[in-house]
N, C-alpha and C positions, 0 to 999 in steps of 0.2 A: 572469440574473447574467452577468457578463463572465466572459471565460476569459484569462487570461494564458500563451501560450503561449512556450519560450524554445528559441533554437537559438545554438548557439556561433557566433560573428562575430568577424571580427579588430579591432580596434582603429583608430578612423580619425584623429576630432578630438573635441576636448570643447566641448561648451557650457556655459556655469556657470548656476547655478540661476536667476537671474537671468532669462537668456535665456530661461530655458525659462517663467518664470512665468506669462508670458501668455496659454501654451497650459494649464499644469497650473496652473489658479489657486489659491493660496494652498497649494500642498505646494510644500516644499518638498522635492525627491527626494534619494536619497543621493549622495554623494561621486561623481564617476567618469563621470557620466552621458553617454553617447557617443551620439551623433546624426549622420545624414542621417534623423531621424523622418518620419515619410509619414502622412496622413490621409487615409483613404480611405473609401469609404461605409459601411462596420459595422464598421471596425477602424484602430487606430494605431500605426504601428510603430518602435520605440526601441531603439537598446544600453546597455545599461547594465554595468559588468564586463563586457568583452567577450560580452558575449549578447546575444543582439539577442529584444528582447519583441515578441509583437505581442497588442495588445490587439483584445478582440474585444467590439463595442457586442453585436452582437445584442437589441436594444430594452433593452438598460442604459443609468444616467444616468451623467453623470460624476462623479456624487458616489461612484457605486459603485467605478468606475475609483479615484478619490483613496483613499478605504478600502484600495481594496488593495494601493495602492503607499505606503500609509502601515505596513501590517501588514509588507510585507516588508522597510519600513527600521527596525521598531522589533525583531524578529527578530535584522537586522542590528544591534542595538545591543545585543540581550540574549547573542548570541551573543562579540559582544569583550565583554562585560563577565566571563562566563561563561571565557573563557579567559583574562583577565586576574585573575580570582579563583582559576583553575587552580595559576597561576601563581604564586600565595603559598605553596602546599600541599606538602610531602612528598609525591611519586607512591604511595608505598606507604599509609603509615597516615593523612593527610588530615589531618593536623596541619599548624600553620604548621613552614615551612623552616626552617633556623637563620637565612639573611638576610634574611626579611623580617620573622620575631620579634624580629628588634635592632632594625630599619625602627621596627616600630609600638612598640615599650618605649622608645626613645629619644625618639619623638613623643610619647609619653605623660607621663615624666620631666620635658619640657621644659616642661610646664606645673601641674608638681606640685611643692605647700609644702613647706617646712620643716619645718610643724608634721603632714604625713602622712606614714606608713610605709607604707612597701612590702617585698616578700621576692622574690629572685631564687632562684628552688631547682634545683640542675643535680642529676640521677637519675642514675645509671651501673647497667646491670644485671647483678649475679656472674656471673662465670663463663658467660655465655652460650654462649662458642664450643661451650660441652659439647653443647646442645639443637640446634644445626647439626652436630655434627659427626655427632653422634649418631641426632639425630632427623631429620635433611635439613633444607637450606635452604630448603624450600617451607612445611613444620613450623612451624620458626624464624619466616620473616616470618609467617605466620597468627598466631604468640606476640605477634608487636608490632602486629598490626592489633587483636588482642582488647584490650592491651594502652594504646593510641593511645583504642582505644573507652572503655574504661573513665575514664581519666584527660579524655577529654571530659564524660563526663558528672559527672566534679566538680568540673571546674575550669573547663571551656570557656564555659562564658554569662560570668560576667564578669571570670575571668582570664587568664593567656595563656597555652597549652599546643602546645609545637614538640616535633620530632625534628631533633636536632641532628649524630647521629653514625650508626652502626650500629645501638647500642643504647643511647644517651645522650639524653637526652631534658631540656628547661627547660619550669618553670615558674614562671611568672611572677604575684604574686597582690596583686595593690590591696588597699589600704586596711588594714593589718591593724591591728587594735587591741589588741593584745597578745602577749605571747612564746608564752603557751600554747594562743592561738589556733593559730600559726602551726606551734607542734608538733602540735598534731592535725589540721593540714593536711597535714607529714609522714608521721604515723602512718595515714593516710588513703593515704596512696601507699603506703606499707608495705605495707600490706594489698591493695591493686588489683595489686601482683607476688605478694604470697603466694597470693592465690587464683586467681592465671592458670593455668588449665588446659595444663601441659606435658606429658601423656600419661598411661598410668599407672604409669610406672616413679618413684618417688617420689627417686630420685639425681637427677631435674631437676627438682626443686621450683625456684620463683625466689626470688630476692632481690635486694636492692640497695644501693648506698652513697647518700647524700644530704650537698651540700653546699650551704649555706643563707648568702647575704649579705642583709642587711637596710638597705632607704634611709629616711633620710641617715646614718643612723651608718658603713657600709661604703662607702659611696658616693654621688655623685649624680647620675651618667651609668651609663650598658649597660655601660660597656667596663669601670668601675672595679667596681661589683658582680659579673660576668662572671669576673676576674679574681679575684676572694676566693673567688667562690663555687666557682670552680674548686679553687682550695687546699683550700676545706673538706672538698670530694667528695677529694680527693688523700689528705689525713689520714683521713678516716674510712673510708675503702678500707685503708689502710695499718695503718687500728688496731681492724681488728674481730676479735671474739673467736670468735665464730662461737656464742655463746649471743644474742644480737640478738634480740627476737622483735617486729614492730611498733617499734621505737625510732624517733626524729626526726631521724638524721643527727648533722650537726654544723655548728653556726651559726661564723664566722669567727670571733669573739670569743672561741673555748673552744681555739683554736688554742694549742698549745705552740710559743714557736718560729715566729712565720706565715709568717716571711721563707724560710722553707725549703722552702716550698711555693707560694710566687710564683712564675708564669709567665709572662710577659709574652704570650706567642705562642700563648698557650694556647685564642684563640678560634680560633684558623686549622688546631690537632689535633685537631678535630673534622669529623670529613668521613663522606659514606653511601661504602664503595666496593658497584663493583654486583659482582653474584654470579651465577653459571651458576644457582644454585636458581630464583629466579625474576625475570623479565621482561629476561632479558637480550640480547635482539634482540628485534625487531619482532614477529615469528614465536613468539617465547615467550608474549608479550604479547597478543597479540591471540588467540590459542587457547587461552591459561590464562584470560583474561578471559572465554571463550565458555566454557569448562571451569566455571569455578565458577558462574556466571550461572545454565547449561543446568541444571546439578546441583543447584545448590540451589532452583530455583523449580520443578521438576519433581515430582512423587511416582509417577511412572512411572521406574524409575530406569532400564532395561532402554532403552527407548525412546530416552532422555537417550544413553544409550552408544551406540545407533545412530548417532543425528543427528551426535556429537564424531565419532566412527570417520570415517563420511563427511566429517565439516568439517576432518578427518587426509588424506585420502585426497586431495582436493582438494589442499588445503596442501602436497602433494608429490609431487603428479601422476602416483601411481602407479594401478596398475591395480585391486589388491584387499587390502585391510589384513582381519585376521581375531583373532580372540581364541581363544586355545587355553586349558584350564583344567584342573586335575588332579580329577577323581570321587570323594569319597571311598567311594562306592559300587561301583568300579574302580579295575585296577590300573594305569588307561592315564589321555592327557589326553585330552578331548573337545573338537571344535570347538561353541562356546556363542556365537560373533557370527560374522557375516560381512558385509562392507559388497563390494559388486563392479560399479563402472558405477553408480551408483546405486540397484543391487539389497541388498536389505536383508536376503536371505537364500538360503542354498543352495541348489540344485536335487540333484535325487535323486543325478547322478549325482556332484556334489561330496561331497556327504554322504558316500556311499560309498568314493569316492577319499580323503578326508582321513581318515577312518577306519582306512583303510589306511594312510595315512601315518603316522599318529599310533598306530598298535598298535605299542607298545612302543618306542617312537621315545625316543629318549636328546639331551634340549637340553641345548644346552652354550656357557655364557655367557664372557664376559670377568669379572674384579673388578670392574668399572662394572656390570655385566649384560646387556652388548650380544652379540652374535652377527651380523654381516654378510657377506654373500658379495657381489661386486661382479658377480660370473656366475657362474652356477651352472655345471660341468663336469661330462662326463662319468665323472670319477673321484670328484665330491663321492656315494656310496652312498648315503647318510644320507636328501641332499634329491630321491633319484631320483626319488620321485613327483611331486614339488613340478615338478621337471623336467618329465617327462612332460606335466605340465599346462598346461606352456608358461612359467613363473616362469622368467626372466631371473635377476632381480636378488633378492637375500633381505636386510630388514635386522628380525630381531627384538629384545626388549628383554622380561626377563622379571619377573615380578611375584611377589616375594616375602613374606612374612608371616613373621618372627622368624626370619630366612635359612633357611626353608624355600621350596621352588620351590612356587609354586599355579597358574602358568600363563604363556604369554606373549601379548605382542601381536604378530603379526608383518604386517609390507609385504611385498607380492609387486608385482613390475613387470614386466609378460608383453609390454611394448613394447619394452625398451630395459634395456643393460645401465649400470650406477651406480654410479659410483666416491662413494661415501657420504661427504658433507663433515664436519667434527667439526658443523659448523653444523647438518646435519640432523640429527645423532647427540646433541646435546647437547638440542637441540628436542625429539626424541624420547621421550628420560631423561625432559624432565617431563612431558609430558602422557603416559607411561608410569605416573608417580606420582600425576599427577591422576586416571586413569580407574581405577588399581589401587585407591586409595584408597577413591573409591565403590563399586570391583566385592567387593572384600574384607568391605567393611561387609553390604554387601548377602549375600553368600554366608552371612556367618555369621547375617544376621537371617532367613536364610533355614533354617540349620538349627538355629536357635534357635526359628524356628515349625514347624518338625516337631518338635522335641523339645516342642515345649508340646503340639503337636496329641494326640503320642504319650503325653504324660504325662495328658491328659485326657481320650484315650478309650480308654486301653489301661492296664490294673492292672501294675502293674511287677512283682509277685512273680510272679503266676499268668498273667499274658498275654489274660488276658482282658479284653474290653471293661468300662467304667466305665458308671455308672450313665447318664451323659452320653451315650452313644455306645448304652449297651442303650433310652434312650429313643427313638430315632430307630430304631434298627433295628426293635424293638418294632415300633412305626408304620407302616414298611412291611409288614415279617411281617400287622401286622392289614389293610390296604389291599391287599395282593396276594393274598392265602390266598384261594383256595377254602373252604374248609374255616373253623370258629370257632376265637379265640384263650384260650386262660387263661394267667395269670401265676402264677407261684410261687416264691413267696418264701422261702430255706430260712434255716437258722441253724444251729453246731453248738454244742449246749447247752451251757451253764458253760466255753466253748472258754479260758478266762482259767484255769483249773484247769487245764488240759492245758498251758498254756507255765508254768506257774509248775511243777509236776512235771516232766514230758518235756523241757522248756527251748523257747524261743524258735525254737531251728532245726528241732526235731521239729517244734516250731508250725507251722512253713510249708511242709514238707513234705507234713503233712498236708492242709493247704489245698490245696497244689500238688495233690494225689492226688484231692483230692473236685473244683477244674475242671478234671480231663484226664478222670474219669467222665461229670459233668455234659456235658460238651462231647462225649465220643464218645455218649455218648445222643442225645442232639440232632442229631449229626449232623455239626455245625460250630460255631465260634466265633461265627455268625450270632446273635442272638436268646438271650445269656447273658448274665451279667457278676455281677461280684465290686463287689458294692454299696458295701460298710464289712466291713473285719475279716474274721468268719466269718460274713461274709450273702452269700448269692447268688439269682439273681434268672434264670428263664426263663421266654421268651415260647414258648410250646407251641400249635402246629398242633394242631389235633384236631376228630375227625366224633362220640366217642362220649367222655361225660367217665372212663368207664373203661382207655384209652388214657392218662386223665393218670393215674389211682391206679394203672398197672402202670409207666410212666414213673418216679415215684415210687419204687414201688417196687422196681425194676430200681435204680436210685441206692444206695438202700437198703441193698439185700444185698450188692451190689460193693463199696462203701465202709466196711461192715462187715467180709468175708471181706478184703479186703484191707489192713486197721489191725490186726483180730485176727491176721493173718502177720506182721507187723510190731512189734508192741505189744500180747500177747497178755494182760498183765496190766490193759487200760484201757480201761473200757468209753466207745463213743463214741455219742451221742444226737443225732437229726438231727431238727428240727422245721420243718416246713413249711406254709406258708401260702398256700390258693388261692383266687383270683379271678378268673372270668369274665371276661372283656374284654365290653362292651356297646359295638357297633359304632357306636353312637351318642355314644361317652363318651372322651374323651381316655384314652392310655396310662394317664399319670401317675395318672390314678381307681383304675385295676387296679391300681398296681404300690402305693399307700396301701391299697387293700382286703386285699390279699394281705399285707402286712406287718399290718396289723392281725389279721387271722387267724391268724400266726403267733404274735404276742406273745399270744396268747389259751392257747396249749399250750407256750407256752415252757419250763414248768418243767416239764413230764413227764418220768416214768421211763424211757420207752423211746420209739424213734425214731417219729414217727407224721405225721398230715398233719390239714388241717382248712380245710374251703370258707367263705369269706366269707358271710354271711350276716345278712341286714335287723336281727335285734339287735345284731349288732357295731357297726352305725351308729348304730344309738339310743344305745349304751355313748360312740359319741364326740362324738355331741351333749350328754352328757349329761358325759362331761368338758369341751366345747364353754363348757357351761354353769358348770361347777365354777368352770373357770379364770377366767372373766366377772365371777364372783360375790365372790372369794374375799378381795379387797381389803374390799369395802364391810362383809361378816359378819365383819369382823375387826375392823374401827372399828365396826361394831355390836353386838360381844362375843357373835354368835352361837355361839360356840366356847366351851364348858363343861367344865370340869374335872371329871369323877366318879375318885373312887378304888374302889381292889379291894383288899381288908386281905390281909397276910400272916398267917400265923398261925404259932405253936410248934407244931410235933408232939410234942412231949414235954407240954407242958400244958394245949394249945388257945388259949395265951393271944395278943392284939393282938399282934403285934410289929413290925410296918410298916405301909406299903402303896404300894400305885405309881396313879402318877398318870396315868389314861390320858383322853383326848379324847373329846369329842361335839361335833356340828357340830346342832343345834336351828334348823332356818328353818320362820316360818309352824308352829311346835307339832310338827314331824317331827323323830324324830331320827337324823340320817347318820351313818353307821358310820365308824369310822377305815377300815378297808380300802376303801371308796369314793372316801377321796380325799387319803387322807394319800401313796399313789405316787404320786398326779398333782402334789405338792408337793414331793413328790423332787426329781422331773425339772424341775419349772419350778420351783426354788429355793426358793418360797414356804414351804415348811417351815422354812426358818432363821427369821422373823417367827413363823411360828405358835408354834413350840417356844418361842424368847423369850417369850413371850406365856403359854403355859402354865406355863415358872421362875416367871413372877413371880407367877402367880395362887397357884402351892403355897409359894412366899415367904409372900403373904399370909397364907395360911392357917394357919401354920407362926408365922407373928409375932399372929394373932387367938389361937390359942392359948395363947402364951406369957402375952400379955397377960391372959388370961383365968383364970391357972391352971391351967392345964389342964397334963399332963403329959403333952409331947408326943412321938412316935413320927417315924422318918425314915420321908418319903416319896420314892421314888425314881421318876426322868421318865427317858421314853427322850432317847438322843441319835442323831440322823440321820446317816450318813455324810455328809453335806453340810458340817457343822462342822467335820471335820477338814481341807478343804481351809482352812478361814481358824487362822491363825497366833495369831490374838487372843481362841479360842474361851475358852480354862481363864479368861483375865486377865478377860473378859466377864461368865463365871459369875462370879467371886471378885466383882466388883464387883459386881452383882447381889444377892448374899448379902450383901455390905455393909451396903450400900442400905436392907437389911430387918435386920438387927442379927439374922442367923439364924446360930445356930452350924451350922460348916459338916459337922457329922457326922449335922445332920438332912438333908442331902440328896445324894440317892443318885443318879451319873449310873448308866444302863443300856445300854450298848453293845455291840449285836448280836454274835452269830461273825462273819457275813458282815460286817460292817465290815471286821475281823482279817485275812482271807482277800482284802481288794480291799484294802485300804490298813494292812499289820502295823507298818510304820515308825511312822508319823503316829499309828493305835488306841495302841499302845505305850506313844508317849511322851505320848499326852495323857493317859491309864492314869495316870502315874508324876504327871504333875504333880498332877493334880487329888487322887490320894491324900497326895503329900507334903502338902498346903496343908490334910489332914484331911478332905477330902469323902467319902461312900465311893461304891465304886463295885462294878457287878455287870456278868457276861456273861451276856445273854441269849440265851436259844435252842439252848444249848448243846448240839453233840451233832447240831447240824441239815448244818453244814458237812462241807466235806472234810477239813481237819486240824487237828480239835480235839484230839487229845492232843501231834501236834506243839506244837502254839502253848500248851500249859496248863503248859509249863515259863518261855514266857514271859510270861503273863497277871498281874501283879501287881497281882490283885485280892480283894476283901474276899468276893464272892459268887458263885457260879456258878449259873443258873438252869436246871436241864436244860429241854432243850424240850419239849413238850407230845406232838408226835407219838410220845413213848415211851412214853404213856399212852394211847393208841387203845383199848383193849381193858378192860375190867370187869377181865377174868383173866387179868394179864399174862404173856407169853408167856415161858418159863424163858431162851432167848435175852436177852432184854429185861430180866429178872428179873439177868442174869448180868452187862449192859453198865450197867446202872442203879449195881446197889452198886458195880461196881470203880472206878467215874468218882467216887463217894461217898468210897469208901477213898482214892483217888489225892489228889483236891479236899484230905480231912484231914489225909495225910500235909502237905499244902501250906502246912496253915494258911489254908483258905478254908474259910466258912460253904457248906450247898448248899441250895438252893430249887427246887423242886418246882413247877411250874404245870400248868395244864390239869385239874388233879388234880379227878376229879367224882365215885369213889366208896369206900365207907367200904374195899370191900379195897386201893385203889390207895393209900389212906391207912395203911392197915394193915404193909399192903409198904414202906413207906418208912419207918414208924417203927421196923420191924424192924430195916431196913438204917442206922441211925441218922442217916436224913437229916435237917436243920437243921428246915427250914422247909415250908409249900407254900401256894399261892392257886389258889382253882379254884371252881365254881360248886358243889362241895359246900360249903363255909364261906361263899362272897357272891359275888356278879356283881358288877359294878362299880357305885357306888352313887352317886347325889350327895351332896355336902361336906356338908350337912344334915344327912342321913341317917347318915355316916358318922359323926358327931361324935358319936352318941348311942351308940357301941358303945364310944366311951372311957371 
């Protein structure tokens, strides 16, 4: 290939293309072309713009040469075309200028009908000086590039959008074919100022006035639409109320009065003036240009501030520019950049010295926020180090955040002393503003990722690591230990009893008290963590697994002797769950084995421990399986309604019964306790229980039909119900539905419901009795404040629980809590019901004590519907 090589040559004589054509045949070359040209054995030599080319053959043809003297004249033609398209534009936002948008709308005009309208719309934007004066002039013009951008992309393909003023902007819009077109053209601007992002102080929201002429009715030249539309923008500035939200201005025609708002001179009051904020010298421009470039194509933001710093440092020929910053982790500033010779960072013994410098050091700015010394002196104390270090000349500029100090920039000139110009001083201000701008962003997204890092692997109450952060440490603990790992999973039983008594801040005290135990056990905060709530979780070093049952129970008895000195009326229950680590098995295995082990002794009486082991896996493949299943046995009516009769104690006779579940797959039948909790927790109980209403609907409505004299059957209800708002309205429609009067059914809602949710139990209590349904507490007697809450229970039944009847020969204790809950119940006007009940003294005992009712496997086990129906 040829090589065109070029060296500057002065100017001799020209030859015109012409001349030259019979050497460069059929190019014609550019403009200017200067010649004494020379042909010599592998090369030819030509001026063209005073440079002189020399072309080099080296086995090229001249077709090659012609290409690429053709390439560099059509360069030269993209390049003036390119600065003669410059040349129409606003420097700042890229919009047409005011003179060349008259240029091309009067060119346009000149060849448009009668019979088409056009709309000249002049924007003025409120109150602007606020967001300059306020925000900075660097702020302000970024408002009008965002600004500039927006309004291109609604109006710029085929209408005409300029900046005309400061912040006065025309648009210009073809063709319009109606009025309300043209107000939603307005309203469309309205909204591209109302959603301009002006900071987040919301006193500089934008707005704007809009004044609208329309051709031919206003006009049929630039100057006479220009001139109305000016008026209109004058009146509707003058006549806003300031309730405006999206409106369309004001079109010339709605003018009161128009003659009073005619300017004639009015396109010539429209001018850009420039401003110190931005590109007001050469030197502003060309470094604020390299400022936002660098900055925003970067994602290394650190690096970005290097490269400006140095392309600072350059720009003013000083020796070493630096950034100094305030620690919030200290009471001093640190030095955090240094550019010096093109060194990009301090050396030990700077470090050291600025250190010094900057311990305790007191900057202290102008109202601008400059600080310069033209020579450092003797007597200047302050910058004695700076001194020492050889610094001449000092000019800093500090970096503020809501006029608090966060740091500054400062020039050091260690050649030469500098009578500092406003030129360089005014230069400085902005690219002070440009580099603070990123550096402040960046600092706070800086400790806005420590505070997330902190917030996700460190517990805010107790300070301990998060489940997040115990995974990862865990993992080393297992990969480093000599020694084998086990996890253990703790919990402190019914912990939701102790803040609803002791209150919320004893709550967390406590917690606080059981990891500063756990953790001084252990050792460290290494290998713990505060999982959910009152669960915690450690990764335990051990050679023998009796190190982890004395671990344990060292937990144990510290957090017991120390609640019982503190809270000596309330007992506290600690249950834990262990698991093995298999060095071949990810954490996360152990840290599920061990919480599975735990909810296995969760409800124990007293605080105890319990090892993972091969049936607890089979139990969760076998809820694995439940949850699989549970959908299809539901559309396949696997799920059987049997009832268990209530009976009179006074005369043995029917007097209810409740409706409880079987799960029948393949001829087996699953017990409610197998899989009615797993339906809890995964929802699916809400579908089931619907499912079982309407089956004891039916049942309830076959009877009726039949004659039959029917008895109320009572279905439990799930704490799950009360979170939905539309439970009671559900039931009622449901009982509709089956034309069942509503005192044949009975909801039945646990104590423990009461106890996690009293508000929601309560009032769903109140509604479902107002509407006639009845209702009962079941289990009564099982919870912690059952006699508190039996003042607020407004219900028809109370069912004591069953565990009061463990025993043949009830225990005189038992004998004592049984009647007085019976006597309390009838001062109240509640019926009481009896379950578990299995022998003739348990029975005996309670018709003593004149309890209502009772159901127990001495009278019937739970029966199916069949079966039952024959005891009526």
């Amino acid at each position: 290939m040829s090589d065109i090589r070029k060296n500057t040559f002065p100017k001799r004589y020209i030859y015109t293309e012409e001349q030259l054509i019979d050497f460069f045949t059929g190019i014609f070359l550019p403009e200017g072309v200067i010649s004494d040209y020379v042909q010599k054995d592998n090369c030819i030599e030509f001026i063209c713009n005073d440079t002189v080319y020399c072309v080099l053959m080296d086995g090229s043809n001249w077709n090659e040469i012609k290409q690429e003297l053709r390439h560099r004249k059509e360069l030269k033609i993209m390049e003036k075309n390119r600065i003669m398209e410059q040349e129409k534009l606003d420097t700042l936002t890229g919009l047409y200028h005011k003179e060349y948008s008259r240029t091309v709308i009067e060119e346009f005009l000149k060849v448009s009908g009668p019979e088409q309208c056009h709309a000249l719309m002049l924007v003025d934007i409120d109150n602007f000086d606020a967001v300059n004066e306020n925000l900075g002039y660097l702020f302000g013009d970024t408002v009008l590039v965002n600004i500039a951008e927006a309004l291109r992309k609604n109006f710029y393909d085929t209408d005409i959008a300029s900046r005309i003023g400061g912040d006065e902007f025309l648009i210009f819009i073809k063709n319009v074919t109606n009025t309300e077109l043209l107000k939603e053209k307005a309203r469309i601007i309205y909204s591209v100022f109302a959603n301009t992002y002006t900071g987040e102080n919301k006193n500089y929201k934008l707005s704007c006035s809009i004044g609208i002429s329309t051709y031919p009715n206003d006009g049929t030249n630039f100057d006479e639409l220009f001139l109305k539309a000016d008026a209109a923008l004058l009146y509707d500035r003058e006549n806003k109320t300031g309730n405006e939200k999206f409106d369309y201005g004001c079109f010339f025609h709605e003018i009161v009065n128009p003659v009073l708002y005619l300017d004639k001179d009015c396109f010539e009051k429209y001018h850009i003036n420039r401003t110190k904020g931005f590109g007001s010298n050469n030197f502003d421009k060309e470094i604020t240009a390299f400022a936002f470039d660098i900055m925003s194509r970067t994602k290394d933001v650190n690096s970005a501030i290097n490269l400006l710093l140095n392309k600072v440092r350059v720009q003013f020929g000083c020796t070493q520019i630096c950034i100094f910053e305030y620690a919030s982790d200290s009471p001093d500033f640190k030095l955090t950049y240094i550019c010096s010779n093109d060194r990009m960072e301090a050396n030990e013994k700077e470090k050291e010295e600025f250190a010094g410098y900057l311990d305790g050091h007191a900057f202290t700015f102008s109202e601008s926020g400059v600080y310069s010394l033209a020579e450092i002196q003797d007597k200047d104390r302050k910058e004695e180090t700076l001194r020492k270090l050889g610094v001449k000349a000092l000019l800093q500029c500090g970096i503020f955040e809501n006029d608090s100090l966060k740091g500054c920039i400062s020039v050091h000139d260690y050649e030469r002393l500098r009578n500092w110009s406003d030129y360089e001083v005014d230069s400085f201000l902005t690219i002070t503003k440009v580099i603070s701008s990123y550096l402040l962003k960046l600092r706070a997204s800086e400790r806005a990722s420590k505070q997330l890092y902190k917030m996700r692997n460190f517990d805010v109450l107790t300070g301990l690591p998060t489940l997040h952060k115990f995974k990862k440490d865990a993992r080393s603990i297992k990969n480093n230990s000599e020694n084998k790992c086990a996890i253990i999973y703790s919990d402190i039983t019914k912990f939701k009893y102790i803040n609803n008594t002791l209150g919320y801040e004893i709550g967390d005290r406590i917690l606080c008290d059981f990891a500063s135990i756990i953790a001084k056990e252990n050792g460290s905060k290494e290998g713990i963590a505060r999982i959910s709530d009152d669960n915690f979780a450690v990764c335990l070093s051990y050679r023998k697994e009796d190190e982890i049952i004395q671990y344990i129970q060292n937990v144990y008895d510290k957090f017991s002797m120390v609640q019982k000195s503190k809270y000596p009326g309330t007992r506290f229950i600690v249950a834990s769950g262990i698991a093995l680590v298999d060095p071949g098995e990810d954490i996360t295995v152990a840290i599920d084995n061990a919480n599975v082990a735990r909810k296995t002794i969760k409800n124990t009486s007293k605080s105890t421990y319990c090892f993972f082991d091969i049936n607890m896996q089979l139990n969760l493949k076998k809820e694995a399986e439940i949850n699989n299943t549970m959908e299809q046995a539901l559309k396949d009516r696997e799920f059987v309604v049997y009832l268990q009769p209530k009976v009179s104690l006074q005369d043995n006779s029917l007097v209810g019964a409740e409706a409880l579940v079987r799960w029948i797959k393949d001829g087996i039948i699953i017990l409610p306790g197998d899989f009615i909790p797993i339906f809890e927790n995964n929802g699916f109980v809400v579908n089931l229980d619907f499912y079982i209403y309407e089956e004891v609907c039916k049942i309830i409505r076959g009877w009726l039909e039949q004659g039959k004299k029917p008895i109320p059957i009572s279905v439990n209800v799930s704490r799950v119900h009360l979170h939905d708002e539309r439970f009671v309205d559900e039931i009622k429609k449901l009982a509709d539905s089956y034309e069942i009067p509503y005192n044949l059914l009975e909801l039945e809602l646990t104590e423990s419901i009461f106890l996690n949710n009293t508000e929601a139990a309560i009032s769903a209590m109140k509604r479902l009795r107002s509407l006639g349904f009845g209702v009962s507490i079941d289990d009564f007697g099982a919870g912690y404040s059952s006699l508190n809450l039996l003042k607020d229970m407004a219900t028809d039944v109370i069912k004591l629980d069953k565990e009061f009847f463990g025993h043949d020969n009830m225990q005189r204790e038992e004998q004592i809590i049984v009647s007085s809950i019976i006597s309390m119940a009838k001062q109240l006007n509640m019926k009481v019901l009896s379950e578990g009940v299995e022998t003739q003294n348990q029975s005996d005992f309670l018709k003593s004590v004149l309890c209502d009712m009772a159901q127990g496997y001495l009278y019937s086990r739970p029966i199916p519907v069949a079966e039952f129906e024959k005891l009526i």
